[in-house]
C-alpha positions as CSV (number, residue, x, y, z in Angstrom):
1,X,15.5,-4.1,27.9
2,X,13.0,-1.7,28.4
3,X,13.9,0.4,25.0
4,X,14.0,-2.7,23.3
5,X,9.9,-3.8,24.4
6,X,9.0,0.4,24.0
7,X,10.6,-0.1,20.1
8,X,8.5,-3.6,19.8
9,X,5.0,-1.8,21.0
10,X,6.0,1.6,18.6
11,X,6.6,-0.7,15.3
12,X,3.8,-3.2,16.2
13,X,1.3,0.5,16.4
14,X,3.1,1.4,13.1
15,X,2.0,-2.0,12.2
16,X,-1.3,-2.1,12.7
17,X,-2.1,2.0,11.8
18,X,-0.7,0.8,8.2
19,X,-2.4,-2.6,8.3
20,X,-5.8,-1.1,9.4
21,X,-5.5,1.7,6.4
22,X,-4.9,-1.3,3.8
23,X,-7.7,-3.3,4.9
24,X,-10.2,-0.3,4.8
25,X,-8.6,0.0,1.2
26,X,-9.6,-3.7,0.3
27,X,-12.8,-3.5,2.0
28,X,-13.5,-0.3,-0.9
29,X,-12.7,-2.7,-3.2
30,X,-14.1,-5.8,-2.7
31,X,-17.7,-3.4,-2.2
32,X,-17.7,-1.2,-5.0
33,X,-17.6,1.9,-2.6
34,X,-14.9,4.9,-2.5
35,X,-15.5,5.3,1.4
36,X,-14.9,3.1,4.4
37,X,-14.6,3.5,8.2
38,X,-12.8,7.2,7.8
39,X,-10.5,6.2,4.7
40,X,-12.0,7.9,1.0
41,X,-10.1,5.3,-1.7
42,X,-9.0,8.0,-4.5
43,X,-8.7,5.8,-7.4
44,X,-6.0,7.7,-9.1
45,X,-3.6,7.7,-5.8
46,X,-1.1,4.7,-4.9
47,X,-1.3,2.7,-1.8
48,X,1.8,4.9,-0.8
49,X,-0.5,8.1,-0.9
50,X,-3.4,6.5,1.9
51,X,-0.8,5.2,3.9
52,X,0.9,8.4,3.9
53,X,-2.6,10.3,4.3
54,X,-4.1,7.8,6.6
55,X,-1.9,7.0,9.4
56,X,-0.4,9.2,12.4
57,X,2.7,8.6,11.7
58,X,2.8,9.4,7.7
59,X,6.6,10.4,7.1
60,X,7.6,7.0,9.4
61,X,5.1,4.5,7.9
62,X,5.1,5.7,3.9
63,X,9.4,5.4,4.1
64,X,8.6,1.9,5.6
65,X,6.1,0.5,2.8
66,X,9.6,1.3,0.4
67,X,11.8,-1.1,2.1
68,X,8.7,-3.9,2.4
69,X,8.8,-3.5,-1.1
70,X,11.9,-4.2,-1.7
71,X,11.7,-7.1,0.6
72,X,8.7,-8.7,-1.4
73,X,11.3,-8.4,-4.8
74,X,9.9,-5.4,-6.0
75,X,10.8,-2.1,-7.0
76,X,10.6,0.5,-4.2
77,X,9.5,3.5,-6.1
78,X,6.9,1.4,-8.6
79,X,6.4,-1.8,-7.2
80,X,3.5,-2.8,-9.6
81,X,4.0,-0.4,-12.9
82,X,8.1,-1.8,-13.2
83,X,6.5,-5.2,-13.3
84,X,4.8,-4.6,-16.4
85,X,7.2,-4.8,-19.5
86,X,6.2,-2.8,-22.5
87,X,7.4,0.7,-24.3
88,X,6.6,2.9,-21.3
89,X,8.7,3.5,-18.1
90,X,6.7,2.8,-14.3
91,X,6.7,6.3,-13.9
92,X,4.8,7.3,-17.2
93,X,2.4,4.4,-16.6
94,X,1.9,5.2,-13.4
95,X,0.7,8.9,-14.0
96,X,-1.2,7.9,-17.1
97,X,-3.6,5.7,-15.3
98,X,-7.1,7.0,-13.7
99,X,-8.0,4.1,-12.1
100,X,-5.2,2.4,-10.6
101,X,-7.4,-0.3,-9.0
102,X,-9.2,-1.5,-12.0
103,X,-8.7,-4.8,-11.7
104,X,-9.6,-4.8,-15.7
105,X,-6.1,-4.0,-16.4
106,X,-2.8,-5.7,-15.8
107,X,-1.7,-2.5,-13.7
108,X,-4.8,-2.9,-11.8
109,X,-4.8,-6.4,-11.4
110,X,-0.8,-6.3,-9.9
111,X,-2.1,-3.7,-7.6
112,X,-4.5,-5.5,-6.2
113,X,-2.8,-8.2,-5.9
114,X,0.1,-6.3,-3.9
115,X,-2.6,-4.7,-1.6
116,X,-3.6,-8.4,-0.7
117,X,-0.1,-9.3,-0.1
118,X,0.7,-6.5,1.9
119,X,-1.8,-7.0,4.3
120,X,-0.4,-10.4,5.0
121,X,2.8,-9.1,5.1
122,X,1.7,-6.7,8.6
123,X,-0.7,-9.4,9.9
124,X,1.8,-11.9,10.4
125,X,3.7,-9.2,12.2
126,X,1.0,-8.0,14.7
């Protein structure tokens, strides 16, 4: 019983480390700004990347994000670029993109989009 509540308390930190980088991401979006609160939003980097770069935990929380991916119906390696049908492969539009939050572009849009739904996703399990 008690490694069951110490697994709870570990995931529901994982939780909210990942939650608290993607709403620092939002809030640099919504504002116009590239900083917030100790997390730089690098334009050219995936939400993967901050996750990854941005939480304690990095090599625990970035695996994770794969399998909510997959969850959501979405491809685990490109969740937004495989959703966008066209000549290219996700991984070609992926590194041919500078600003994969411009919400000017369908990429950007999707991203965005996912980024909102994500942070659902980890609120409703905090």
């Amino acid at each position: 019983m008690q490694e069951l509540l110490s697994t709870e308390i570990s995931l529901k930190g994982e939780y909210l480390s990942v939650l608290s980088v993607l709403e620092k991401m939002q809030y640099c979006i919504d504002n116009g700004i590239d900083v917030y609160d100790g997390v730089v939003l690098h334009s050219g980097m995936g939400i993967c990347w901050h996750v990854l770069v941005y939480t304690p935990e990095p090599e625990i929380t970035a695996l994770y994000l794969s399998t909510v991916f997959v969850a959501m119906g979405l491809d685990s390696d490109y969740p937004v670029e495989s959703q966008i049908k066209g000549a290219y492969s996700p991984a070609y539009i992926f590194t041919h993109t500078r600003d994969l939050y411009c919400t000017s572009t369908k990429q950007g849009e999707l991203r965005v989009k996912l980024l909102a739904d994500l942070i659902e996703y980890f609120k409703k399990r905090v």
